[in-house]
Structure formats: structure tokens, C-alpha cells
N, C-alpha and C positions, 0 to 999 in steps of 0.2 A: 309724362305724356303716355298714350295711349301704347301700347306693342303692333305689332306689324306682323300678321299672321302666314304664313304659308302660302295658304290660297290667294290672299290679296299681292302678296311676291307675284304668282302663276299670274292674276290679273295685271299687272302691273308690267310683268312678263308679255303677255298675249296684247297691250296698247303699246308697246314702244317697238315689240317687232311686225307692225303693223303699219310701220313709219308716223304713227298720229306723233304733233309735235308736241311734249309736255311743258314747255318750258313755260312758267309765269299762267298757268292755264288750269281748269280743276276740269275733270272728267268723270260723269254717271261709269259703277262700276255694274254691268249684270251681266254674270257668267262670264262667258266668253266675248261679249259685246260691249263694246266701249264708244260710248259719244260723249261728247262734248255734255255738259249741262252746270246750269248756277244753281241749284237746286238738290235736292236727297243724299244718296249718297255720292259724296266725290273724292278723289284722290288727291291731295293737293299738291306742291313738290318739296314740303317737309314731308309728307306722307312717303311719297318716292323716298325721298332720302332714307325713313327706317326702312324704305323697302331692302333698299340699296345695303344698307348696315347689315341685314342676313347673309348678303352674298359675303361680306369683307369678313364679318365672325366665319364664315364656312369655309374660306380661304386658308391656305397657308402663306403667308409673308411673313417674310422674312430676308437676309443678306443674300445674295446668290454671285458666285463667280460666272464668268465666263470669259473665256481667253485672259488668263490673269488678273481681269480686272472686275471689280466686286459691286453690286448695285445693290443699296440699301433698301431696308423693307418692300419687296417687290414678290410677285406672283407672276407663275407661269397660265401664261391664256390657254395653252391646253387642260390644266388643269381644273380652270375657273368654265369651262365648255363639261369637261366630266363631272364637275359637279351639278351644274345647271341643271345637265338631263339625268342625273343620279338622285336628285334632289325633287325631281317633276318640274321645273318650275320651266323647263320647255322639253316637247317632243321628241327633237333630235337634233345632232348634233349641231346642222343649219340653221334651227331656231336659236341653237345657242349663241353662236357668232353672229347672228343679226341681232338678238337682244344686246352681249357685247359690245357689237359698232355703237348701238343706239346708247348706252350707259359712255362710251366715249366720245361721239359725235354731238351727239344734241346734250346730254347732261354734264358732259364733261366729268365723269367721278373717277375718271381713269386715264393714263396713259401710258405709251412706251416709254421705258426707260431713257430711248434715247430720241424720242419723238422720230422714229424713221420706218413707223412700220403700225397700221391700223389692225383693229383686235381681232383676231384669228384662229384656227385651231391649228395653232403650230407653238415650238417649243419657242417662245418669246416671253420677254419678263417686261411683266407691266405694276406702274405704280400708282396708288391711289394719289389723287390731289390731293394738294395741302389744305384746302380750304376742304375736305371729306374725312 
């Protein structure tokens, strides 16, 4: 399959923290402007997905304690928020955690360890789905 470039990440970035919903839908990508269309170029949501695959290679996961107890292959959301905006693929740090909600709210490729806590820039450990 094709790779999943950078810039289409920042695209792909700039339509979900814009609340558009991707699910089961393709979207025209130009520049910063994102509509709907059946036609040229679209996004699809395997496209999303190698989008999504940039962020999980740029990640670190792995085991992590807390309070004695150990949560397998998991990433800290502040961390997945420094990268976001270290990487460009949003402006600051609010773009990052609105992108975040939107990669766990509407795509579902993420969640809290212990399902009790939506994605934030705080020290929380979150885990990719199984089906991601």
C-alpha cells in the first residue's frame, strides 16, 4: 500500500480537530480545507489508519508502573500531545488534545488504561486498541 506522508498526517490532523466525522466517509484533502467529496483526492479511513500508524511508530509504548501496578504496552498522553506539536502535525498544544479526543472518540485507536479518564495533556497512560 501506498505510505502516509507527513503533510497528509497535518491534513488529517486539521479534519478531525475540526470535529468533521470520518467514520465510513472519504473527504476532498486541499491544504488546510477539508470537505466532504466522492471524487479526486480523498482520505479514506484505511488512509486515516497509516495516518494514525505515524503517530503509534513515533510513540513510545511500552510496560509502565503506577502505584505497583504495571499496564502493558501503553503511552503517556502528555507525551503523544509533545509529540504532536514537535512533529507539526498540530499548532499547539490544544490542537493536540482535540486531535487526541478525536483519534479516541470518533476512531476509537486509543484508550485509557483503565477506561476512566478521556485523552489529555496530563501524565495518563493510554493504550492502542487491539483491533489497531
Amino acid at each position: 500500500g501506498s505510505r502516509t506522508s507527513k503533510s497528509q498526517l497535518v491534513n488529517v490532523g486539521n479534519l478531525l480537530k475540526r470535529g468533521r466525522k470520518v467514520k465510513n466517509r472519504t473527504y476532498r484533502m486541499d491544504k488546510d480545507d477539508c470537505s466532504r467529496s466522492s471524487g479526486g483526492s480523498c482520505t479514506s479511513k484505511s488512509q486515516l489508519m497509516q495516518a494514525a500508524n505515524l503517530l503509534k511508530r513515533g510513540l513510545q509504548v511500552k510496560n509502565r508502573t503506577y502505584r505497583l501496578k504495571t499496564y502493558r504496552q501503553c503511552f503517556i498522553a502528555r507525551h503523544a500531545v509533545d509529540y504532536m506539536v514537535k512533529e507539526g502535525f498540530c499548532s499547539s498544544r490544544a490542537e493536540a488534545v482535540e486531535l487526541g479526543l478525536s483519534l479516541q472518540r470518533d476512531m476509537r485507536l486509543w484508550h485509557h488504561v483503565c477506561d476512566d479518564h478521556e485523552f489529555g495533556d496530563e501524565y495518563l497512560f493510554f493504550s492502542f486498541s487491539a483491533n489497531f
